[in-house]
py3Dmol code that shows the C-alpha trace and the ligand (Angstrom):
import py3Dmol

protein = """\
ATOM      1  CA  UNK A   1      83.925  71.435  96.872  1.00  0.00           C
ATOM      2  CA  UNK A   2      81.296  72.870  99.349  1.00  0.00           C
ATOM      3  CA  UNK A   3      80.403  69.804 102.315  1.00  0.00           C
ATOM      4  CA  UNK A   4      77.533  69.925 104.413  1.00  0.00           C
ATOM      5  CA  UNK A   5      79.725  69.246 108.198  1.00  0.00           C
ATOM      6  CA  UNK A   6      77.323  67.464 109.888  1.00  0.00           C
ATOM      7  CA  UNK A   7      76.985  64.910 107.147  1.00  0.00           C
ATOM      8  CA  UNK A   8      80.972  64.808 106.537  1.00  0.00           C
ATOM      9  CA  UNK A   9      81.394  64.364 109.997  1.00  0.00           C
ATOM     10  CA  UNK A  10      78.648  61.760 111.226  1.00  0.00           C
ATOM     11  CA  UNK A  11      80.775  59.738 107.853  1.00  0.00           C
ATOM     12  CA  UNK A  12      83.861  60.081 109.528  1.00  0.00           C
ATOM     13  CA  UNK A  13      82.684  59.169 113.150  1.00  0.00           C
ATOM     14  CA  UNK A  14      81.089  55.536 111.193  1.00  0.00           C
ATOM     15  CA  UNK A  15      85.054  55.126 110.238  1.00  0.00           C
ATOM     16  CA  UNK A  16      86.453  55.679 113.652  1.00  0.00           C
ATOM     17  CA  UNK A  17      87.730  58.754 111.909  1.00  0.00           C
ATOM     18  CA  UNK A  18      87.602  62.627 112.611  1.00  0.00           C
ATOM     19  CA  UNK A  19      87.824  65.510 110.495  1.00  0.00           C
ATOM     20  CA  UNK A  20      90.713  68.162 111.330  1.00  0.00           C
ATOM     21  CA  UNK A  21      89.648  72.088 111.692  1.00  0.00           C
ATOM     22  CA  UNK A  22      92.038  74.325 111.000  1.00  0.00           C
ATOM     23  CA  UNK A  23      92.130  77.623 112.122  1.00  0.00           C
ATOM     24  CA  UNK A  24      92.819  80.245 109.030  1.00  0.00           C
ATOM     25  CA  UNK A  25      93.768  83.879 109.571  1.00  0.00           C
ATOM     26  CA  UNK A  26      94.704  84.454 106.344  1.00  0.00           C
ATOM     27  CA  UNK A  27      94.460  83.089 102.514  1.00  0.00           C
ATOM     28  CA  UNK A  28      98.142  81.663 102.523  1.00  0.00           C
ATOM     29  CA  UNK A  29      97.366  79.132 105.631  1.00  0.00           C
ATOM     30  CA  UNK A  30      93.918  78.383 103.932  1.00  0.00           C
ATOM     31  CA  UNK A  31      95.302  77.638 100.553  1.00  0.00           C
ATOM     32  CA  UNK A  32      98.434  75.513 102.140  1.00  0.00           C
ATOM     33  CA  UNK A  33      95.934  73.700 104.326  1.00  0.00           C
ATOM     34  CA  UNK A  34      93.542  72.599 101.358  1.00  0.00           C
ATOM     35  CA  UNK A  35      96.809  71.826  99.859  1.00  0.00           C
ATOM     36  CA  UNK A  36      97.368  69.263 102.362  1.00  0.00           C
ATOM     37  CA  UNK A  37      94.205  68.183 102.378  1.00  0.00           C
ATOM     38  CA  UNK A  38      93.834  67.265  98.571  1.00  0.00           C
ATOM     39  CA  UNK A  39      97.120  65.297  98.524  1.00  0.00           C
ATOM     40  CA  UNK A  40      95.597  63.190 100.596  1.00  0.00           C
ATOM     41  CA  UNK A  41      92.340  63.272  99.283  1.00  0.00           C
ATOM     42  CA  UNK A  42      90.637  64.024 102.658  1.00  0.00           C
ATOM     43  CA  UNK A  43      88.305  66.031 103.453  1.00  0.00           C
ATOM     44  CA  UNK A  44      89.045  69.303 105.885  1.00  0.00           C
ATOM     45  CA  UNK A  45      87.594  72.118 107.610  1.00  0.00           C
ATOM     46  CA  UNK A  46      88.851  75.953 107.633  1.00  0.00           C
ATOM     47  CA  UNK A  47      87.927  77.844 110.513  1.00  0.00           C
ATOM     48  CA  UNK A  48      87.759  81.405 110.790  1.00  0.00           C
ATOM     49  CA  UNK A  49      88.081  82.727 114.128  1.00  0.00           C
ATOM     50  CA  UNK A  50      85.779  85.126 116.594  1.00  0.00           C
ATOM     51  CA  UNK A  51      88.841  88.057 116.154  1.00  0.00           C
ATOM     52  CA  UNK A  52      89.203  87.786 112.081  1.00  0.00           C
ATOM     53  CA  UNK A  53      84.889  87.208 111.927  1.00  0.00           C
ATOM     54  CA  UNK A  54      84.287  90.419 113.842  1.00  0.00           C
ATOM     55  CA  UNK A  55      86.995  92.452 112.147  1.00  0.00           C
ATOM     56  CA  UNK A  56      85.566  94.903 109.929  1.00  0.00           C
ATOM     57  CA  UNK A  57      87.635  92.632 106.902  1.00  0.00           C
ATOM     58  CA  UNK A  58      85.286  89.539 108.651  1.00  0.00           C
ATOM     59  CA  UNK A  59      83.366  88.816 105.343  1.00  0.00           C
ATOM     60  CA  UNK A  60      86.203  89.592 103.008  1.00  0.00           C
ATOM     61  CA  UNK A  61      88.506  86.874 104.746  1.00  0.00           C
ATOM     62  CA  UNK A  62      85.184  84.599 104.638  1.00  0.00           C
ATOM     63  CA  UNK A  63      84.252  84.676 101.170  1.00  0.00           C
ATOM     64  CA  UNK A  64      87.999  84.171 100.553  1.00  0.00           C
ATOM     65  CA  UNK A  65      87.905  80.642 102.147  1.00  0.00           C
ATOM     66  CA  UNK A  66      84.922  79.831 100.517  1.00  0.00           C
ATOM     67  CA  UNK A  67      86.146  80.811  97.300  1.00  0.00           C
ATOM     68  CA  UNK A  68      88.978  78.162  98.110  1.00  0.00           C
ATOM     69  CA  UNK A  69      86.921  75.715  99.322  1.00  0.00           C
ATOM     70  CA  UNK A  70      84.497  75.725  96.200  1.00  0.00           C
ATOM     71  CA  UNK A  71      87.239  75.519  94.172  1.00  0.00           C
ATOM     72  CA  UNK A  72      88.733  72.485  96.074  1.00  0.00           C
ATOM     73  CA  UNK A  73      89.359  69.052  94.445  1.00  0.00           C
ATOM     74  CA  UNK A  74      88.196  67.680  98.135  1.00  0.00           C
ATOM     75  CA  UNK A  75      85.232  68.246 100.578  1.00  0.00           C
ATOM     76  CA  UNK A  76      85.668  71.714 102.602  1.00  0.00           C
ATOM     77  CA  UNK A  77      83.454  73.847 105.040  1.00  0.00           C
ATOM     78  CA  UNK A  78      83.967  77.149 106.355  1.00  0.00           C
ATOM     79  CA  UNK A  79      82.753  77.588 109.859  1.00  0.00           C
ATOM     80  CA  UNK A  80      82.836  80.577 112.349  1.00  0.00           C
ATOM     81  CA  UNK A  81      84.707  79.187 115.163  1.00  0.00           C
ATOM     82  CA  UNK A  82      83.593  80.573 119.234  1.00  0.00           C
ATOM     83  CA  UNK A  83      80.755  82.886 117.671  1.00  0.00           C
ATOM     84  CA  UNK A  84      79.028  84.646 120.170  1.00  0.00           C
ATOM     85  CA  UNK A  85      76.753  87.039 118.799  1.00  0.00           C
ATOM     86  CA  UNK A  86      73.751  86.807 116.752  1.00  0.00           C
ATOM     87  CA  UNK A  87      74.394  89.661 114.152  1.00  0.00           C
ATOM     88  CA  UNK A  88      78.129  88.300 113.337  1.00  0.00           C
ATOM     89  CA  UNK A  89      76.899  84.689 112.578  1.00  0.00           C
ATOM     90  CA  UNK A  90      74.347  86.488 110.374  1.00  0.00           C
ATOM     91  CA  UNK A  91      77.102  88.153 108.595  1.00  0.00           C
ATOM     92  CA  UNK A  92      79.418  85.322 108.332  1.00  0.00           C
ATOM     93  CA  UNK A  93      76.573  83.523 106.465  1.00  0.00           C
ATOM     94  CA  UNK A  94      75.728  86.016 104.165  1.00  0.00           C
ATOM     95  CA  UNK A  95      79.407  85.614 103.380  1.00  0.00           C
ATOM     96  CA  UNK A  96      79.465  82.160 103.035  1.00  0.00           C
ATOM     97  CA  UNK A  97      80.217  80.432 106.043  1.00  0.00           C
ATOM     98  CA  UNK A  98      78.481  77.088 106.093  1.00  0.00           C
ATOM     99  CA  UNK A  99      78.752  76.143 109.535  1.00  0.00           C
ATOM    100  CA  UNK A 100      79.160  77.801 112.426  1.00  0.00           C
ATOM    101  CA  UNK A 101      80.052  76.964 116.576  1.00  0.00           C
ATOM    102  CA  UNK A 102      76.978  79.178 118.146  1.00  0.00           C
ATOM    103  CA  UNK A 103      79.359  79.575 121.148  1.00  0.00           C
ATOM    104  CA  UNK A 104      76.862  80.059 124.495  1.00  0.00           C
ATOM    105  CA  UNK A 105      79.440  78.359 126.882  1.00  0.00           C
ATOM    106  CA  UNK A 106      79.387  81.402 129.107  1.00  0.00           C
ATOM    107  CA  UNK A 107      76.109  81.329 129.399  1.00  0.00           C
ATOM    108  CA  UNK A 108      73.453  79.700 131.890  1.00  0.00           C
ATOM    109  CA  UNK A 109      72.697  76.277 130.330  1.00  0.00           C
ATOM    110  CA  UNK A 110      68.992  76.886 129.449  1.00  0.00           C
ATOM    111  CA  UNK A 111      70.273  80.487 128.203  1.00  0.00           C
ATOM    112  CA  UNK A 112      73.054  78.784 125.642  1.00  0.00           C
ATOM    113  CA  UNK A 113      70.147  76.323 124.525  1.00  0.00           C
ATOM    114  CA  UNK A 114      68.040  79.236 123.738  1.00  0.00           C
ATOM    115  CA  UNK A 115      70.949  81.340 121.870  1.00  0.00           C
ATOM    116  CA  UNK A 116      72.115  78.221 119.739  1.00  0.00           C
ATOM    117  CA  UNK A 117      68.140  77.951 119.209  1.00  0.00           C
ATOM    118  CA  UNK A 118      67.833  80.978 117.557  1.00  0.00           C
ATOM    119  CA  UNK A 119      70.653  80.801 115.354  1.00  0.00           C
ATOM    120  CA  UNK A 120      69.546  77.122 113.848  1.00  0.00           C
ATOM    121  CA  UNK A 121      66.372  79.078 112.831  1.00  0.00           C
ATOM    122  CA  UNK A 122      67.910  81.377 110.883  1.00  0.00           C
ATOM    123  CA  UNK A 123      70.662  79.142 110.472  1.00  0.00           C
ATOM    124  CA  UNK A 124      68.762  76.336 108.366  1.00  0.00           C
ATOM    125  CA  UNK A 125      67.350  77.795 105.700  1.00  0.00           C
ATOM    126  CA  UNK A 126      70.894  78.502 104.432  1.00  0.00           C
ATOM    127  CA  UNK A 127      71.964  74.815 104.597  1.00  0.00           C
ATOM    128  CA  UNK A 128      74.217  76.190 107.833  1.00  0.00           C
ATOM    129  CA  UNK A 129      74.995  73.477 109.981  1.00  0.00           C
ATOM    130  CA  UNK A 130      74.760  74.619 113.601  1.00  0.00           C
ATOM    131  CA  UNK A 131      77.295  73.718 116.784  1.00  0.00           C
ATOM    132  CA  UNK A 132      77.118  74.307 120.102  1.00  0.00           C
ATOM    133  CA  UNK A 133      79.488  74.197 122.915  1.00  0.00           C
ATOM    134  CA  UNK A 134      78.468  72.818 126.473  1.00  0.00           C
ATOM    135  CA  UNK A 135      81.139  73.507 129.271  1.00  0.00           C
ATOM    136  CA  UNK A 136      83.994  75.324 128.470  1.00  0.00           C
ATOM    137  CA  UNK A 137      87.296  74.869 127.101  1.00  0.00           C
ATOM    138  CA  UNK A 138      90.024  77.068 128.918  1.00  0.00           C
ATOM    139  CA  UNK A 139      92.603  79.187 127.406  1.00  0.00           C
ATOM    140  CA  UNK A 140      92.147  82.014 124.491  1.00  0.00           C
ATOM    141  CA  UNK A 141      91.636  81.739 120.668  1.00  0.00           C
ATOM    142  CA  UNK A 142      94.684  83.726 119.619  1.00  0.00           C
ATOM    143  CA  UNK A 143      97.235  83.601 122.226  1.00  0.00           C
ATOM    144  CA  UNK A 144      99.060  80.618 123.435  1.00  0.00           C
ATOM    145  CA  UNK A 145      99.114  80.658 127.409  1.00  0.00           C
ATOM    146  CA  UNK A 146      99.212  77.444 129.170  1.00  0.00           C
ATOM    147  CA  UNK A 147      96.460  76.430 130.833  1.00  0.00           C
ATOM    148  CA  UNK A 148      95.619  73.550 132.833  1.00  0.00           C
ATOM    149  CA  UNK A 149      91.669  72.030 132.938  1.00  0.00           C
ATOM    150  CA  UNK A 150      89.329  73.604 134.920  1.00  0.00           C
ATOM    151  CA  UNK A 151      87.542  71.315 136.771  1.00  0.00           C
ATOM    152  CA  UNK A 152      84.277  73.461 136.866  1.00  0.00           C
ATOM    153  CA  UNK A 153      84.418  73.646 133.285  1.00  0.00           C
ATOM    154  CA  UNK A 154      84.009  70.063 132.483  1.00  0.00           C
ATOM    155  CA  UNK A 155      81.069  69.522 130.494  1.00  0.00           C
ATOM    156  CA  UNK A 156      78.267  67.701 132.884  1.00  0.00           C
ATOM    157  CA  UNK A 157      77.014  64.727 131.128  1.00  0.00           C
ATOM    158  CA  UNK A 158      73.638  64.790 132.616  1.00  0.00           C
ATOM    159  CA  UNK A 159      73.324  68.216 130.843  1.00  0.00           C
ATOM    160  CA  UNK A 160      73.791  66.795 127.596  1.00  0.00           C
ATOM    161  CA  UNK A 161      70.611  65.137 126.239  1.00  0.00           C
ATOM    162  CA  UNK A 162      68.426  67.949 127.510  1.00  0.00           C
ATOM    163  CA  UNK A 163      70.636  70.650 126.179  1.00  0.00           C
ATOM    164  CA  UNK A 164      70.516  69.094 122.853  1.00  0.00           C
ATOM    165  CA  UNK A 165      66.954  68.429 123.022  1.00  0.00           C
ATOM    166  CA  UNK A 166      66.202  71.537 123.699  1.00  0.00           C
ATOM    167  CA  UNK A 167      69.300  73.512 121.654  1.00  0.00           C
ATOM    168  CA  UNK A 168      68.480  71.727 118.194  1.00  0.00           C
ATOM    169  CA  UNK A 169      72.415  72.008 118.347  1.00  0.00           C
ATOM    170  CA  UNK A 170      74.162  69.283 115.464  1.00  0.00           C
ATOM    171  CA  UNK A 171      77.649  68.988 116.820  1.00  0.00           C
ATOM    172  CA  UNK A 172      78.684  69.247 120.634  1.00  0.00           C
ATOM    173  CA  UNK A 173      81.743  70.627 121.675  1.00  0.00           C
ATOM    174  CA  UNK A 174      82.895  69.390 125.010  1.00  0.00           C
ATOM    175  CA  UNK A 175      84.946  70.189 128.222  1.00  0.00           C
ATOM    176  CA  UNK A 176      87.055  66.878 128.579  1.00  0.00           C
ATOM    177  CA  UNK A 177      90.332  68.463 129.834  1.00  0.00           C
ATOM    178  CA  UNK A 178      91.020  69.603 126.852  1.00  0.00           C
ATOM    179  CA  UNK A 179      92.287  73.449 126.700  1.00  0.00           C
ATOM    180  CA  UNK A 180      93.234  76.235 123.962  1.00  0.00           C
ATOM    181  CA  UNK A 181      96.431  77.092 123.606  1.00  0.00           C
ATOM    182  CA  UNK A 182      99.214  74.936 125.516  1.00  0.00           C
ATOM    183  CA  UNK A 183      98.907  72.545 128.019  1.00  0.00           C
ATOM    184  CA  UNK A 184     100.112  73.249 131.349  1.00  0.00           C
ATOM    185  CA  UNK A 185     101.971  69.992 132.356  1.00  0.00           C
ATOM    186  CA  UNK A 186     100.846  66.439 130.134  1.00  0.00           C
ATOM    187  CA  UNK A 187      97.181  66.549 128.809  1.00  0.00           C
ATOM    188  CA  UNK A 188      95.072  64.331 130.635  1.00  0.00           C
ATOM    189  CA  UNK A 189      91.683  64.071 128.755  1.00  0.00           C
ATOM    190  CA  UNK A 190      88.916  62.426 131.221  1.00  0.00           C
ATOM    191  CA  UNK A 191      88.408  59.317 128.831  1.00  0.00           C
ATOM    192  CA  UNK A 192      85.287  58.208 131.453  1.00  0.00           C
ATOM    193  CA  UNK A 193      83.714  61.481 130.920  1.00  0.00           C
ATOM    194  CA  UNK A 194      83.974  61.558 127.106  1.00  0.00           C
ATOM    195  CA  UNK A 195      82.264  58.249 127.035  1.00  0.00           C
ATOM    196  CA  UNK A 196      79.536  59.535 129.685  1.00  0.00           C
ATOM    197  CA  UNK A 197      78.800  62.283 127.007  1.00  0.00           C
ATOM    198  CA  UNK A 198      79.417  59.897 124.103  1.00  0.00           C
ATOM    199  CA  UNK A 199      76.082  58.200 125.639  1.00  0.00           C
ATOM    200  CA  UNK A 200      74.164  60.765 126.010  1.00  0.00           C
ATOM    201  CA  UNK A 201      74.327  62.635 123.049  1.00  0.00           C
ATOM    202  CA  UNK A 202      72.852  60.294 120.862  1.00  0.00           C
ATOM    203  CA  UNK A 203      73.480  60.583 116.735  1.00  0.00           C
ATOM    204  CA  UNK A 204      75.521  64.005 117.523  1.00  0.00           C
ATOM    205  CA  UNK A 205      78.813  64.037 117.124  1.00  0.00           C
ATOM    206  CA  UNK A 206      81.083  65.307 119.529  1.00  0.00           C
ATOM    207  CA  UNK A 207      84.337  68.139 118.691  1.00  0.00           C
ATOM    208  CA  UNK A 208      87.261  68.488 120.642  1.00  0.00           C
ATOM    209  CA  UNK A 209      88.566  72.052 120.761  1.00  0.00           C
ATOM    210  CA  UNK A 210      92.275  72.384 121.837  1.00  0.00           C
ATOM    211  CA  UNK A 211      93.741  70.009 119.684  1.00  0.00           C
ATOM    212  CA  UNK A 212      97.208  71.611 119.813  1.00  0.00           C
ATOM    213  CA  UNK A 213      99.369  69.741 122.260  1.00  0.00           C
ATOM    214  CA  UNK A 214      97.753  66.343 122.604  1.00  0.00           C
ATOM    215  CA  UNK A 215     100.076  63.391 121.736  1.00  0.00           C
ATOM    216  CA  UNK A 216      98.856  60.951 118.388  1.00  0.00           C
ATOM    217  CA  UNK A 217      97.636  58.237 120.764  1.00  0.00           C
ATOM    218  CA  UNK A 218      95.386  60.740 122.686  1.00  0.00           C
ATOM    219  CA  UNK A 219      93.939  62.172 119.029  1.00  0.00           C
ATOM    220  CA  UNK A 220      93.657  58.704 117.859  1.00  0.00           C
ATOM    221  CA  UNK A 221      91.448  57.437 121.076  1.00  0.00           C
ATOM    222  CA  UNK A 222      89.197  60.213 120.721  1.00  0.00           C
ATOM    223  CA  UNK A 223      88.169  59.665 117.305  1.00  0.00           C
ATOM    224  CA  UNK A 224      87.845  55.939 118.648  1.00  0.00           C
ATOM    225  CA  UNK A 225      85.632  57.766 121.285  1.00  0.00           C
ATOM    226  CA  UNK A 226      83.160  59.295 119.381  1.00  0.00           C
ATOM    227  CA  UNK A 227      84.925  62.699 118.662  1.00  0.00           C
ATOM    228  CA  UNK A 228      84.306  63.758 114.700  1.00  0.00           C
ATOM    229  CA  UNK A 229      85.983  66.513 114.546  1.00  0.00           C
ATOM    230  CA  UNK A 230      89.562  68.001 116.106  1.00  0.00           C
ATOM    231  CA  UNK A 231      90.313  72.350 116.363  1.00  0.00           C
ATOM    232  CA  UNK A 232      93.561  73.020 115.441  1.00  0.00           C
ATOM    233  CA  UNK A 233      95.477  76.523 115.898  1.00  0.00           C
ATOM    234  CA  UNK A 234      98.259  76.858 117.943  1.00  0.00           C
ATOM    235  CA  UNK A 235     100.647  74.304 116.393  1.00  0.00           C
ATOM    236  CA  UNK A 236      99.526  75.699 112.950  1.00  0.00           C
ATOM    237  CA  UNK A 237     100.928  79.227 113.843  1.00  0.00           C
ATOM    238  CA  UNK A 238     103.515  78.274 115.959  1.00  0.00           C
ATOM    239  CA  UNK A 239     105.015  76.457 113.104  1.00  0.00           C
ATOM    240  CA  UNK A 240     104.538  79.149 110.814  1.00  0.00           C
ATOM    241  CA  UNK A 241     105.902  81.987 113.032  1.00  0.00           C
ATOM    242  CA  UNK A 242     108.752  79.376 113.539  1.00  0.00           C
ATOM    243  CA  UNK A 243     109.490  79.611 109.796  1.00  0.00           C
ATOM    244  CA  UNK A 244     109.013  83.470 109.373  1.00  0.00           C
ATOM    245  CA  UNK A 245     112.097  83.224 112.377  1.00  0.00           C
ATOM    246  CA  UNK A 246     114.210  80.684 110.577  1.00  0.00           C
ATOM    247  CA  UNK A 247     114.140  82.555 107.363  1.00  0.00           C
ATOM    248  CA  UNK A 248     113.743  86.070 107.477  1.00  0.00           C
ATOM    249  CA  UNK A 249     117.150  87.333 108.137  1.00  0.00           C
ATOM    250  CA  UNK A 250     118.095  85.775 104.320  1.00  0.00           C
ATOM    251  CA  UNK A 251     114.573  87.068 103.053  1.00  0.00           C
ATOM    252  CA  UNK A 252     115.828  90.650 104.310  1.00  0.00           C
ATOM    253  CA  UNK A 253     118.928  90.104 102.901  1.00  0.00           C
ATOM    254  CA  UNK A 254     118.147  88.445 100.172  1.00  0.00           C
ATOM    255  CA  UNK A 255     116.401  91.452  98.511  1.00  0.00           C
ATOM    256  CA  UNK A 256     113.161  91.964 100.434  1.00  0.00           C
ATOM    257  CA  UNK A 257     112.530  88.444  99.645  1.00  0.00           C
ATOM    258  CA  UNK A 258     108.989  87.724  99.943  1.00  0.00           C
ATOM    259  CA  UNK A 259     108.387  85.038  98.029  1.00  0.00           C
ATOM    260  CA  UNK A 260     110.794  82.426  99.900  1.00  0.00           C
ATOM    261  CA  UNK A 261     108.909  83.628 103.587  1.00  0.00           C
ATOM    262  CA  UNK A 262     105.639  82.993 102.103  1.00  0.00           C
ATOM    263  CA  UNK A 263     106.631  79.827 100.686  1.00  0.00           C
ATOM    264  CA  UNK A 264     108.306  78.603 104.256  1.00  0.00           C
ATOM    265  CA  UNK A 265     105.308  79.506 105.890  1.00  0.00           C
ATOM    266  CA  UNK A 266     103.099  77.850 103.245  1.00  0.00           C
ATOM    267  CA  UNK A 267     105.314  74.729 103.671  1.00  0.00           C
ATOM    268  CA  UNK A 268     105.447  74.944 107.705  1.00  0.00           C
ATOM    269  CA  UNK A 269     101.351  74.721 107.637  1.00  0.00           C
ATOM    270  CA  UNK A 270     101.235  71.888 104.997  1.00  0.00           C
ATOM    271  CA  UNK A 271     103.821  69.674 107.301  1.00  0.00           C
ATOM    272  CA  UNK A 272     101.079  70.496 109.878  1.00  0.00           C
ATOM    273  CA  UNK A 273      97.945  69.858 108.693  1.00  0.00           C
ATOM    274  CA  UNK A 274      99.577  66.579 106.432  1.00  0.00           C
ATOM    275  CA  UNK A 275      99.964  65.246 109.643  1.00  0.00           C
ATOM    276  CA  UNK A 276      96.939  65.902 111.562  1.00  0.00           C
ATOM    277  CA  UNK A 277      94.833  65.075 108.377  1.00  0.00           C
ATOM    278  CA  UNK A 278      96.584  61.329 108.402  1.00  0.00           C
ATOM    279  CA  UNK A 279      96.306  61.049 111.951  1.00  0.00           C
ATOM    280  CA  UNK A 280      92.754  61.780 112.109  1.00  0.00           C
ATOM    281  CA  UNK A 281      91.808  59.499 109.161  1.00  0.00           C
ATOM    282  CA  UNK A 282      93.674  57.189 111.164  1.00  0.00           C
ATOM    283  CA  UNK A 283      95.039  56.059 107.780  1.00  0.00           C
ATOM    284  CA  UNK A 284      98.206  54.077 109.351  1.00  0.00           C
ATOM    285  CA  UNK A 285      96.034  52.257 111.558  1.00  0.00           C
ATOM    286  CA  UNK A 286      94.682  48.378 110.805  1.00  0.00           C
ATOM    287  CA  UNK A 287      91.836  48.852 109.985  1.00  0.00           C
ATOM    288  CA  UNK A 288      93.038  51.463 107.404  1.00  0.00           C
ATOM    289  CA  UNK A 289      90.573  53.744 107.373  1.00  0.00           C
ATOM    290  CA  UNK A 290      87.644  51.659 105.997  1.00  0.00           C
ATOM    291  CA  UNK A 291      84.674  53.727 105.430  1.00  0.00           C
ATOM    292  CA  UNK A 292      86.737  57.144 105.955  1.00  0.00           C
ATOM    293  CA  UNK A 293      85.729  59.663 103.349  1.00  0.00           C
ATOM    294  CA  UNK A 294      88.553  60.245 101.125  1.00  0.00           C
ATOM    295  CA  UNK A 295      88.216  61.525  97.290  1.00  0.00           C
ATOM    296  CA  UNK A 296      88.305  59.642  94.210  1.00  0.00           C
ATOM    297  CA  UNK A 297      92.686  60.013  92.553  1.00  0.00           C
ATOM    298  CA  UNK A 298      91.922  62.772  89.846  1.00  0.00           C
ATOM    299  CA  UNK A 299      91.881  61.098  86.536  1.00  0.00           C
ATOM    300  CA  UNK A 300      95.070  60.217  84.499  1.00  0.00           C
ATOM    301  CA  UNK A 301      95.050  62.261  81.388  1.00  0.00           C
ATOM    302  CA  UNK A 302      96.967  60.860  78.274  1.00  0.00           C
TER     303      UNK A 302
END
"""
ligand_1 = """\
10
13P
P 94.373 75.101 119.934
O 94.868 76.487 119.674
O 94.699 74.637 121.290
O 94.768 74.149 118.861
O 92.777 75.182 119.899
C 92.145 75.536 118.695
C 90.679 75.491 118.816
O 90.124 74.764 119.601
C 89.916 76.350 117.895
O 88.555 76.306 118.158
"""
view = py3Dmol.view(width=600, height=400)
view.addModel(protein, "pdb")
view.setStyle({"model": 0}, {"cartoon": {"style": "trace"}})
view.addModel(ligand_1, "xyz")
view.setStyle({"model": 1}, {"stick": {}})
view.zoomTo()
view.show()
């Protein structure tokens, strides 16, 4: 079922929870990860990212996921993930995307408040909930280098309030040490600086890009910290690329077996997002996830 994000996520962030996004280049990892996400009747996000959103195929593989998402048993929203440009976030949502990260990190701060500006105005009328990104987050989208935080790309937290003042902006994606891609050496997220940002940005919840690489106690705090929602890709592909490995010699052999690949890979991005959906409900923890937004069982028939 469709989910507005900033309402889903502003839910979770009451709970001390955060919603998982999950970057999708294809059906197969969308449908495993709504999989995932309906066995445990919690809510998720598919991401579609700046290379498969400006491919000419962009608003095929978009109304795809929202094709799977409407026809989910749990909340899901489709977002545009790092969108830079104005005429590709109109396309998405003529697609179907219902959220989208208006991505003016590269940009002068008063120049990113302006861009993410102008998308919110077209944005809103379609029910398109609007993020915006302030600092940067090393590393690239697709390819898994390691990278190690750049101090100059640290999100400022005196920046904050008046960017989102004057940005409209309804989630914040922040430069905490966080990176795409792998981590050169152990993560070390600046917990002082989330909670500077945490302050200043009011009722907007924060994201944390670079989820890929950070240990459970580190996802944990920052959900505890004010983060609503994690960005997931590397560890999804790498643990489907690392079942295409295991199994295609026998596929080859086997026939030209497709059907046992695809269902490894299907089964290598469930495992995945199963466990960042339960660690991000925080669903082992004490308190048990009170308030977390998790969907009724489906009804017993008979
Ligand atoms: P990782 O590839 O490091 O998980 O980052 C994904 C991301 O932040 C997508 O926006």
């Amino acid at each position: 079922m469709r989910a507005d994000l900033r309402e889903l996520v502003t839910r979770q962030v009451k709970a001390g929870a955060a919603v998982p996004a999950f970057t999708c280049y294809g059906a197969d990892t969308a449908l495993a990860v709504v999989a995932a996400a309906e066995a445990l009747r919690l809510p998720v996000v598919l991401l579609v990212a700046p290379s498969s959103a400006t491919a000419a195929s962009g608003p095929k593989l978009i109304a795809t996921l929202r094709h799977i998402a409407d026809d989910s048993a749990v909340p899901v929203c489709v977002q545009l993930d790092h969108a830079k440009d104005e005429a590709v976030i109109r396309r998405g949502i003529d697609a179907g995307a219902d959220a989208v990260l208006a991505d003016g990190s590269h940009l002068p701060p008063e120049d990113n408040a302006a861009f993410v500006r102008r998308v919110r105005q077209f944005a809103r009328p379609a029910g398109v909930v609007v993020e915006a990104e302030l600092g940067s987050v090393p590393g690239a989208e697709d390819q898994a280098g390691a990278h190690s935080a750049d101090m100059a790309g640290k999100t400022d937290p005196a920046t904050v309030s008046p960017f989102l003042t004057a940005s409209g902006a309804q989630l914040l994606a922040c430069g905490v040490g966080n990176v795409h891609g792998l981590y050169r050496g152990e993560p070390a997220l600046d917990w002082r600086l989330l909670a500077a940002i945490r302050a200043q940005a009011g009722d907007v919840p924060l994201v944390l890009h670079g989820a890929s690489g950070l240990a459970e106690t580190d996802l944990r705090a920052a959900a505890s910290a004010g983060v609503g929602k994690v960005n997931v890709n590397t560890e999804l592909r790498t643990a489907m690329l690392d079942a295409i490995e295991r199994n295609i010699a026998a596929c080859r052999s086997a026939g030209e077996d497709m059907l046992t690949l695809a269902g490894a890979t299907a089964s290598a991005a469930d495992e995945v997002a199963r466990h960042l959906l339960s660690v991000m409900a925080d669903v082992s923890a004490p308190s048990a996830g009170m308030g977390v937004v998790r969907s009724p069982e489906p009804a017993q028939s008979g």
